[in-house]
N, C-alpha and C positions, 0 to 999 in steps of 0.2 A: 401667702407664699412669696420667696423673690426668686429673682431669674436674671440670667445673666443679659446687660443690655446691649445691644448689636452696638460696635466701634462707629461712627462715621466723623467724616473728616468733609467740610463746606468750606467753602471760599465764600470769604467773608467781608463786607464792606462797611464802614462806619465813616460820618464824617461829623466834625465840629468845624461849628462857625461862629464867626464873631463883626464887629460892625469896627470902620475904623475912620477916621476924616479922611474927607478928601484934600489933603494936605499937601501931597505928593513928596510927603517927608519919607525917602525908602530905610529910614534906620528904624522909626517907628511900624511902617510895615514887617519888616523883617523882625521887630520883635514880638509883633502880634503873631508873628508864623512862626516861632520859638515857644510862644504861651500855646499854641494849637497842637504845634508836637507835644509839647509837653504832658498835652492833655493824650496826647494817642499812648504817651510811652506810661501813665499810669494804669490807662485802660490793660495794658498786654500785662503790666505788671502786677494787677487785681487780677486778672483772669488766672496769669500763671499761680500767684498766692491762692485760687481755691479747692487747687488740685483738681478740680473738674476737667480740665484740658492738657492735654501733653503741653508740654513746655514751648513756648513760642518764643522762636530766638530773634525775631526781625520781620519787618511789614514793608513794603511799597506806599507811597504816597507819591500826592500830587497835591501842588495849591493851586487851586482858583480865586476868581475874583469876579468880581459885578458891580460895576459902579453908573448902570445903568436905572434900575429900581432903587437901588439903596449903595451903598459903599461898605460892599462885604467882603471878609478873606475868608475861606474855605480850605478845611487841611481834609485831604478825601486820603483813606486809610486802606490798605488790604491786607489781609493774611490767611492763610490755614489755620481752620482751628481743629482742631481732633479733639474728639471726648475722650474721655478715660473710660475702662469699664469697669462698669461697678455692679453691686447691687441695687434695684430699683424693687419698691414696692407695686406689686402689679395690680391693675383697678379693680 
């Protein structure tokens, strides 16, 4: 039998990170922080293509950084995601 599945809607956080010299070259920072969006703006754009999720028009970020352990940039992502309702096969 299916059944209709309840809507819910989470705040959602995803982050990519990558390693970068410590050069203190900022064009090359800044284009590791272009490769990191880039990578957030596929993620919204595969979710939006599964139809699984209402359409997500835009996310909040923030970059970090750590040159304390290691020389890392960090792109920290956020958005609402909403499911779609659908049919689910029930257990």
């Amino acid at each position: 039998p299916y059944f209709q599945a309840d809507v819910r809607t989470r705040q959602v956080q995803v982050g990519f990170a990558d390693a970068i010299k410590f050069d203190h070259d900022p064009e090359k920072t800044l284009d590791k922080v272009e490769e990191l969006l880039g990578m957030c703006r596929e993620l919204i754009r595969r979710m939006n293509a599964s139809n699984l999720w209402a359409q997500i028009d835009a996310f909040n970020y923030q970059v970090l950084y750590n040159t304390q352990d290691g020389n890392l940039v960090w792109v920290l992502m956020d958005f609402n995601a909403t499911e779609l309702p659908g049919a689910c096969v029930e257990d």
